[in-house]
C-alpha positions as CSV (number, residue, x, y, z in Angstrom):
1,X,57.6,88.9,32.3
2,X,53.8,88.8,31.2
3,X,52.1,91.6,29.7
4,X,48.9,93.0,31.1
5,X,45.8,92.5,28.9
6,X,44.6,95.3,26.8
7,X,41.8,93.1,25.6
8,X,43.6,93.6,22.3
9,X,43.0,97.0,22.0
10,X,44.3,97.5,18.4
11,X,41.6,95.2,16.8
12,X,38.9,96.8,18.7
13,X,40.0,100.2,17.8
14,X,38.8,98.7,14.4
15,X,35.8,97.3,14.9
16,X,37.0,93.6,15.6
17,X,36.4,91.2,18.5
18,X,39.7,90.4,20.7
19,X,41.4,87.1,19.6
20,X,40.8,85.6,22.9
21,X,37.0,85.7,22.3
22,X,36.8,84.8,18.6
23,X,39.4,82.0,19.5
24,X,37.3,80.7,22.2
25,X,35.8,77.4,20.5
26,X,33.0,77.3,23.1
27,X,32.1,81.2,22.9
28,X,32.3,81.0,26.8
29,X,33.7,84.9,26.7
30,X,31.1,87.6,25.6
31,X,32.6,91.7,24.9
32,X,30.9,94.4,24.5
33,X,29.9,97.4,25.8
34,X,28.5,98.2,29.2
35,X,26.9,101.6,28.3
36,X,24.7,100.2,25.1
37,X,21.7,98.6,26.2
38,X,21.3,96.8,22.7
39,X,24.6,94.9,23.7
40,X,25.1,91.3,24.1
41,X,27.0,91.5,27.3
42,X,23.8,93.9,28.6
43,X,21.3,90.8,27.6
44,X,23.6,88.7,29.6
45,X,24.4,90.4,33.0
46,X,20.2,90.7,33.3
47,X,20.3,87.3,32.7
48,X,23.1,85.9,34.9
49,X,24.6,86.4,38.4
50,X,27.7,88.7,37.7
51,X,30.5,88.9,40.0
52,X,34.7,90.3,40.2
53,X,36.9,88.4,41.6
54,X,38.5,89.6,44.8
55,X,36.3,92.5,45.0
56,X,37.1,93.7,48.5
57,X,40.5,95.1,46.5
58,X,38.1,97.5,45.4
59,X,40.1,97.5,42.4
60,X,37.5,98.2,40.1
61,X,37.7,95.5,37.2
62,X,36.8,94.9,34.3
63,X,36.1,90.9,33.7
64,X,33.0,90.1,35.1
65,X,32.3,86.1,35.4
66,X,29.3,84.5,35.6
67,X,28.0,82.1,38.6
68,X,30.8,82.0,40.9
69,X,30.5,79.7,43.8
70,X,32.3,81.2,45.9
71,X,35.2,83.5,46.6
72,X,38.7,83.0,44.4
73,X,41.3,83.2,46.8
């Protein structure tokens, strides 16, 4: 059985980034925080075409992904 993702809470908790996105060797996943407008992932969402997937779930998410094409089914 997987476990959900708590986008490694424990390290944020203490000022770290999650593995997943200091592990990513092309820096192709950005975290931050939504509410500062000095944030990285702010600059970004201006800058880029942000979508969910599935977002008729209305399951209010919280990965965003840039560019889609079209919807993930």
């Amino acid at each position: 059985m997987a476990d959900k993702c708590t986008f490694c809470y424990h390290r944020v908790a203490t000022g770290l980034l999650p593995a997943c996105v200091e592990a990513c060797p092309t820096q192709a996943r950005i975290f931050g925080d939504l509410r500062s407008k000095a944030s990285r992932l702010v600059r970004f969402t201006r800058m880029n075409r942000i979508h969910v997937l599935k977002p008729s779930l209305n399951t209010q998410p919280k990965v965003y992904y840039a560019q889609l094409d079209g919807e993930v089914r």
